[in-house]
Every structure is written in C-alpha cells, then in structure tokens.
N, C-alpha and C positions, 0 to 999 in steps of 0.2 A: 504494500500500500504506500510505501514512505517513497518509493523508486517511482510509484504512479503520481504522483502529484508532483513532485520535483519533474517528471517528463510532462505534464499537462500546461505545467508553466514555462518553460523551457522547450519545447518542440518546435513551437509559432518560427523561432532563430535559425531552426536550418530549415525552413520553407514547405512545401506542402505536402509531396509523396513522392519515397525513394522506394522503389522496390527490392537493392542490391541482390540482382541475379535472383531473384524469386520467380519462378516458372508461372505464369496464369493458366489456370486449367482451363480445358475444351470447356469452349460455348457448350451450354445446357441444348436440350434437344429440342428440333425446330418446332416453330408454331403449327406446323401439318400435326406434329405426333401427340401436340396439347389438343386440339381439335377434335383426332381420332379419338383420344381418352376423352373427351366431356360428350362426344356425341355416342360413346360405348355405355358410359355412366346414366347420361337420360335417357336412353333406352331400356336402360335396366329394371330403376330406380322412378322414370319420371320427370317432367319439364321442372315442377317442383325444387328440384335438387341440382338444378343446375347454376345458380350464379355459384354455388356452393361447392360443387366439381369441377366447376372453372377454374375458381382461385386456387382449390387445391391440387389440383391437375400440374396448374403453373408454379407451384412454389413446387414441386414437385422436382420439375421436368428445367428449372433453374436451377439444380441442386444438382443434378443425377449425370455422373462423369460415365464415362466409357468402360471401366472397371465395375461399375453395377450393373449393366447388360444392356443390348440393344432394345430398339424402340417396342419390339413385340414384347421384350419382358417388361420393358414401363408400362406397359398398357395391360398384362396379366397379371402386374402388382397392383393398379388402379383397381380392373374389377374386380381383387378378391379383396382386397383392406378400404375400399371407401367405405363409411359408415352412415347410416339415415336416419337410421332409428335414435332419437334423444335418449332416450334410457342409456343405448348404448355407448352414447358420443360421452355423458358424462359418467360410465363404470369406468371406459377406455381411459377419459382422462385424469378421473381419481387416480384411477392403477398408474400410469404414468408419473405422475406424482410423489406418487410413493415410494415407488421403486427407484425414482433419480434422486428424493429424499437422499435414502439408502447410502445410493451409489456416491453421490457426490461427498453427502455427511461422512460416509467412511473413510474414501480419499481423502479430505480435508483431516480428518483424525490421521491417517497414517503420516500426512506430510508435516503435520505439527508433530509427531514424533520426529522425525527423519531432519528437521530443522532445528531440533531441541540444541545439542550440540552448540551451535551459532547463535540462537535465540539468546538462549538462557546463560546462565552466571555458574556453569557446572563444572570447570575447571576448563584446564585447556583444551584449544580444539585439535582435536588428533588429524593427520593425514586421510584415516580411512573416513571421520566423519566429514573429511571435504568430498571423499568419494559417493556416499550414502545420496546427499542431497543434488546428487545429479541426476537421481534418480525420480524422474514425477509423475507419477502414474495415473494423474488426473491428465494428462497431457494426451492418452490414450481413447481417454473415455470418449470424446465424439469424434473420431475417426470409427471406433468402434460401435457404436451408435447407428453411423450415415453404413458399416458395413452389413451390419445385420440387417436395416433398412427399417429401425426404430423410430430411426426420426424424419425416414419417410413417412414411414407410418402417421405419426405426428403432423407432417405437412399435409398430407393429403387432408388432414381431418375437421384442423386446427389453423383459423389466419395466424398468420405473423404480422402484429400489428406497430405500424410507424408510432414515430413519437408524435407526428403531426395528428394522427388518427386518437392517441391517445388525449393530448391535449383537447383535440375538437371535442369527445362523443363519451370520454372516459366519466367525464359528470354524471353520466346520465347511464354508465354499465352497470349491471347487475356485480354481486361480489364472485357468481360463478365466471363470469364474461372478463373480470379482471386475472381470476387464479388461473384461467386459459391464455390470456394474455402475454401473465410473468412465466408460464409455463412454456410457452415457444419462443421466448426470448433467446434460450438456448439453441437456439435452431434455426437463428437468423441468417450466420455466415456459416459456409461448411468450411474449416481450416484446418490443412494436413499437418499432421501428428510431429514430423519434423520442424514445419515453423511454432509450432506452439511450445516445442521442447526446445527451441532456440531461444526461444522468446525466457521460459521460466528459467534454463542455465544465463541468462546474459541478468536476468532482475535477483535472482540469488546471486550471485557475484556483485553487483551492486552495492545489495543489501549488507553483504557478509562485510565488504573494503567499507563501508562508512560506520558499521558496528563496531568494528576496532579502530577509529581515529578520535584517539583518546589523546587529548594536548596535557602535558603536566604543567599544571600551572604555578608548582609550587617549584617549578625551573625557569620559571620567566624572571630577567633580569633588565632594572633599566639603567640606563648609559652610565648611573654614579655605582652602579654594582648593586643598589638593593634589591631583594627579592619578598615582591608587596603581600605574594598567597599565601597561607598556612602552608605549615607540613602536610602533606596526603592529598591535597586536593588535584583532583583529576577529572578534568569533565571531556564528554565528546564533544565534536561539530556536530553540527550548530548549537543543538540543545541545549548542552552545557552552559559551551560558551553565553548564548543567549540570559539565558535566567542570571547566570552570574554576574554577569553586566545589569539587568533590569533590578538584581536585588542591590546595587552599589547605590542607589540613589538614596537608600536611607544612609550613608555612611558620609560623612564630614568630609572624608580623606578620599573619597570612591569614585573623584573624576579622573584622579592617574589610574589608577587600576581601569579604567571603562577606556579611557582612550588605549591602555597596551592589549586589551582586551579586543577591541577595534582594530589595532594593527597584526593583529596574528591571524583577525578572520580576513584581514586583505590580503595576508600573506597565501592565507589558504585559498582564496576564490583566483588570484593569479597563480597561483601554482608556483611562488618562491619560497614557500615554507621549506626548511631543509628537512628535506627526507626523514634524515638519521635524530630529527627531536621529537616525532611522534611517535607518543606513548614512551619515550626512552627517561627515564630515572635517570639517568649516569650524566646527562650531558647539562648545561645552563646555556636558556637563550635568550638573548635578547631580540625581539620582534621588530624591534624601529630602524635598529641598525641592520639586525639580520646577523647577527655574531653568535657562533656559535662556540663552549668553549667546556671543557668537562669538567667535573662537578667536583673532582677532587685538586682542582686547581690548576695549573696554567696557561697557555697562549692559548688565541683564538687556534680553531681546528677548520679548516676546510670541509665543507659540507654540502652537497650536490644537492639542488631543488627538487624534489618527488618530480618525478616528469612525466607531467600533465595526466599522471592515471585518474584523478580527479573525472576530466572530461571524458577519457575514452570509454571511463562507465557510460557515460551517457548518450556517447556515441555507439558504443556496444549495443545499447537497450534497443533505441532508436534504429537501428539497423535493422534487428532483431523483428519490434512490433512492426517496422513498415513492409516486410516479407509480407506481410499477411493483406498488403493493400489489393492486391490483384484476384483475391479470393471474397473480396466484397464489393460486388459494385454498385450497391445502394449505397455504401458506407467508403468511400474509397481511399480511406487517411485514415490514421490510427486516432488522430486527432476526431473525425466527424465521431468515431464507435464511440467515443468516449463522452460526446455531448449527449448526439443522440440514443445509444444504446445504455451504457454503464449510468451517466450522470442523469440522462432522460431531462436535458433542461437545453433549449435552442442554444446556437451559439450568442446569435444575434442579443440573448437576452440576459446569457452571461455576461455579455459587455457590458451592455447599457447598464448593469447593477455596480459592476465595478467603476465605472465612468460616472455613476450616481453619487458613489462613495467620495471618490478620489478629486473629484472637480466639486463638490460639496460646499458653498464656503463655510462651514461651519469649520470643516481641517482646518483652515487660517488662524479662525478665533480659538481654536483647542491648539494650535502650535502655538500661538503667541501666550496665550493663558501656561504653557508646557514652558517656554521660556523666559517667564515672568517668574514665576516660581523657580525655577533653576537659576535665575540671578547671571545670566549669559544667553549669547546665541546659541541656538542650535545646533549640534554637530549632528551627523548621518545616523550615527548609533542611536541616537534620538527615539527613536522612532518607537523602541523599546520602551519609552519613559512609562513609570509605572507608578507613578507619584499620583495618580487618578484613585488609585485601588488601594482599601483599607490596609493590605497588607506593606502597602508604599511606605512606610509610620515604621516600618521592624528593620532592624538590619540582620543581614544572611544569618548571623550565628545563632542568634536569640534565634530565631525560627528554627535552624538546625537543632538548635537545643531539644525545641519543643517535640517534632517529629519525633530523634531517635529515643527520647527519652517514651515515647508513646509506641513506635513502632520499631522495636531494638531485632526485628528478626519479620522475614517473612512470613512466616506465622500470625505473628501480631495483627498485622494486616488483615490477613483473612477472617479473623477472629474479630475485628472491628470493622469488618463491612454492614452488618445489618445497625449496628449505631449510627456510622456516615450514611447509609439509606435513609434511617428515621428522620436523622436530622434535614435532608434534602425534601422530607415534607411525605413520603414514602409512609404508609402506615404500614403498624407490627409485624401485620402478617404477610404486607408483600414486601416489606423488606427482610422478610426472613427466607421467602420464596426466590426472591433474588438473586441472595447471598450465598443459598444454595446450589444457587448456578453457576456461580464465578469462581472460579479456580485464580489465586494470583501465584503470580512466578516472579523469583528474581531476574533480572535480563542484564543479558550481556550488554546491548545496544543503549537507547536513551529509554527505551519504553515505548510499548502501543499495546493497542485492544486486538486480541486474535479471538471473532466472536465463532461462534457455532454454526455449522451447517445443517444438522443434524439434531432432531426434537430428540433430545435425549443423551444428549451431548453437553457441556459446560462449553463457557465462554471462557478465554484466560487473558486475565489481566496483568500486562506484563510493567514492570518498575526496578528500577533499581534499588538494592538494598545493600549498604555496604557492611561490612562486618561491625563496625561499629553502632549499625542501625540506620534508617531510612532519614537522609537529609533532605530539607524543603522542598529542594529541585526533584529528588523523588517524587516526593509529597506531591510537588503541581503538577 
C-alpha cells in the first residue's frame, strides 16, 4: 500500500503509458462470433434475454484469447453457462462469492505469513526469507480463474460495471445489484500471471529497501561537533524523520534540530546521502556539510552517495504496473485503474479537491497565523507545523515518557485496544468485538494496517515497539 501511493503521486512525472516490451494479447473474437452467441442465446432462452446475452456474450468474447478455444467453443461455453432463471443468477452469485471469499482471504493469510520476516520486528532477515517472498501465489489466482473459465462464467452472467455507471444509477441499486457489482470488479482486466508477479516482486523490493532506511540520528553532527539527538534514537524515512521534526516545535532549542533534520531529508530525496551512514552506528554525520567521519574518532572518511536506488524502486515499480497497460483497454495507464477501478473516484474530480484545498485562501491566513506564532518566516519543513494540535503544548520526551510507560511491550497494546475503542466513543460491546479482531504486531518498517480479507480472519495492526516500550511516534 505504502509503494501504491508514493506511485499514485509520483507517476503523472514520467508521463502516460510505457509498456516496456509487454506483448498485447490477440484482439478478443470478432463481432460475427458475438452475434452468433446472442442470436444462439435468444433462440434458446427468448427475445426476453437478450440485451442480457449481448453484454455478456461481449464481455465475454473481449476477454477470450486463443488459448481458451476457437469461436465454436465460445459459443458451446455460451449455450451451456448463460443463466435466466433469477433464482439461479443469485445461488451462482452467492457461491461465487464465497468461494473467492475463501480463495483470496486465504492467499492474503499465506502472504502475511511469507512477509512476516520483512514486516515484522522478529530478528534479522535471513537470505532464505528474501527467497520465500518471491513467492505470490495470489499472483496465480486469475490466470487460473480466466483458465478454468470461472470468470467467464462470471462474465457471461454478471455486467462489469464502469465507474461512470456507478456514479450515474449506483443511488438508486439495490444492495444485491451492488454485491454483483464489487463482485466482477475482479474481472474487469484479464492480466497474465507473469506481469502480475512482476509487478508484486518489483512492490516487495520497494517495500523491503524503505523498511530498512533507518537514519541514526543520535550520529548527526553539526559543523561545531555537537551531537543534538539522545543516545538510541533511530527513526526511518520519512516517518520518523517526519514526527521528529513536527514534535521539535514544542522544544525552545528545536529549530536547529528541525532544520539538520530538513537537511538529511534533502540529502535523501537527491540521492547525496552517503550510503555507508544509513542505519550504520559506527560512523558520525554531518548533513549540511555532508562529512562523514567515524565514531570512534578521527578525519573525515570518504563516502560514496547511495546511487540513486532511491528512484530505481520507483522506476522498477513503474515498469512493472505499466506491463499491464496493453491488457486493459478501457483502462489503458496504471494511473486511469487506479482512479477508476481501485480508488472509484474521477480523475477530473480528484483535482478539483486538491486544487480546492491548495488555492484555498484560507492556507495564506493558517500560514501567516503558523508564522506568527513561530516568531519567523517560514521555512519548507513548515509545512509539518503542529502547533494547531493539542499535543503541539508537549515536547517528544514527556510524551515518550507517557506511551512507554503505558505501552512497555506489545502486548500492552493489544490488551489496551478495547479502552482506546471506548474512548473513540465505541460502546462496550463493540469495542470488545473489535478488539477481538485486531491482532497488533511489532514492525520492522514505520507501521501500517494489514486489514482482513477473509470473515474470519483478524486484521493486524502493525507499530513499532522498541525494547524499551512504544515511543509517541509509535503511538501516532
């Protein structure tokens, strides 16, 4: 999820659809052999059931490669799987239901195992456990699917309805008309088993390189030699960094620390950060000058810039999802799937919200109100100011305090989820039902929600917890 939003904002830069060397599959079968099927169907069945055999004939018959059988077997798979009968259309589509429940809730359980490793806070990551997670067996499922001719089945039955469709008439569908709806969503693009295990090895690689870019920050040094961070502290990119910088505003002393804090995330978005100081204990860096020099004392040491694997993640990914552009051509950019299919919100209308936000003038009167109170201009890191929010009033430690002393193990956590329910305004019982569900885990990474696929499954919520117990940045 962390790798899809970083690509959703970032994509628009390298322009619209690249396919690198992705093969487009055979044109779907001609309008004659959709013809033959709807006029085989109302023969059968009835005029009745024909605008109904049409559309499913053609979602069909746009799907159906040369590998699933020629036009006579498209047309002996129409007349034995269309369906007429209502009773029958909603058994078919329960069972479907259920059964991709199943399938997919299970995969999603084996791949949070198979991720744990990387995920989670369980010691080091071994060799073999980089080998495990190459493995994605969700990546199989609709190849496997469009093979056995399930999700023909599906299409014949079942529209696949646009976002526009949705929008216009969704008001006004029944709750059965929607659960058919979300049900062939899956079924919109047919995409081979290859690009889709490209796609999950280039977004796990991602994920794993920014789970371990851990800055030590209790090695930052500035130009007179002092060193501003406690002993221990380690935070990642961005996250970390982030909150540590927003929590510095309650601090008298916290506009050095925010601005050397601001020169290590330039360092790190230009790709001059040295290599050999992320996550490294041994070494002391200074950010401004770029000096790096080791901890047990003397001259600066020559140190080569991380080179640029920053961006090749993202040109990896990017590579990766735009394979998939020539197997959608309703949707033909990885960018449209993700408006129209995944986020189901127009482009056009995500702008205008952000263009509503950002040209606002009310941001002028909250920037100048932000710099009144800060007693200075502006700088960029700004933007973080958190001097709005009650907790603006604490500085880092005092709140550190409070957390580990409350949350000294993950454990703790779980055991105080149905209290932080109640208090979100959650009554007894269903913050007990909740609480039930949430599995929390230490994490390797900054943290995120891994929710449930599967009714009968837990969600897991994943934070940092350090041996000492869960600091604030945890906490938020």
């Amino acid at each position: 999820m962390r790798t899809l939003l970083c690509l959703t904002l970032l994509l628009p830069l390298f322009g619209a659809s690249f396919a690198f060397g992705a093969t487009a599959p055979a044109p779907g079968l001609p309008a004659a052999a959709v013809d033959n099927a709807v006029a085989r169907l109302v023969a059968l069945h009835g005029e009745a059931h024909a605008a109904r055999a049409r559309l499913g004939a053609a979602q069909v018959a746009a799907r159906w490669w040369p590998e699933d059988g020629d036009e006579a077997a498209y047309l002996a798979f129409c007349e034995a799987q269309f369906l007429t009968d209502e009773a029958d259309l909603t058994a078919a589509a329960e069972r479907l239901s259920r059964v991709l429940e199943e399938m997919t809730g299970r995969l999603h359980e084996i791949r949070r195992e198979q991720l744990t490793p990387l995920d989670l806070d369980t010691g080091p990551v071994r060799p073999w456990d980089e080998l495990f997670v190459q493995v994605d067996l969700d990546t199989h499922l609709l190849a496997d699917l469009f093979a056995s001719k399930v999700a023909f089945f599906a299409l014949l039955n079942y529209p696949v309805r646009s976002l526009a469709e949705m929008l216009a008439e969704g008001p006004e569908w029944s709750r059965e008309t929607w659960a058919r709806a979300r049900l062939m969503e899956q079924f919109a693009t047919r995409i081979p088993q290859p690009v889709l295990q490209r796609a999950s090895e280039a977004m796990t690689a991602a994920d794993q390189y920014i789970a371990g870019y851990n800055i030590r920050m209790d090695r930052l040094v500035t130009a007179d030699g002092q060193r501003p961070f406690p002993e221990g502290l380690r935070l990642i990119s961005h996250w970390g960094l982030r909150d540590e910088l927003g929590s510095r505003y309650a601090d008298p002393e916290g506009l050095a620390r925010q601005r050397l804090i601001a020169a290590v995330m330039e360092r790190i978005v230009r790709q001059e950060i040295p290599a050999a100081v992320i996550d490294n204990p041994d070494l002391l860096w200074d950010p401004v000058a770029n000096r790096v020099q080791p901890l047990a004392g003397g001259e600066a040491v020559a140190s080569a810039p991380e080179p640029d694997r920053r961006y090749e993640q993202i040109l990896s990914v990017f590579r990766a999802v735009a394979a998939a552009d020539p197997f959608a051509p309703d949707t033909p950019s990885w960018i449209r799937r993700q408006f129209e299919r995944n986020r189901q919100i127009p482009e056009a209308e995500f702008e205008r919200l952000l263009v509503s936000v950002l040209a606002a003038p009310e941001v002028k009167l909250v920037g100048a109100e932000a710099a009144r109170r800060l007693g200075r201009p502006l700088e960029p890191f700004d933007i973080w100011y958190s001097g709005f929010k009650p907790r603006g009033r604490y500085g880092e430690a005092e709140l550190d305090q409070l957390t580990r002393a409350r949350y000294p193990t993950v454990a703790a956590v779980q055991a105080d989820l149905p209290r932080l329910l109640r208090d979100l305004g959650f009554t007894p019982e269903r913050a007990e039902w909740i609480a039930a569900r949430v599995v929390v885990d230490p994490s390797r990474g900054a943290g995120h929600a891994m929710g449930a696929v599967r009714r009968g499954d837990q969600a897991h919520l994943r934070t940092r917890v350090a041996a000492g117990g869960m600091d604030y940045k945890g906490y938020n």
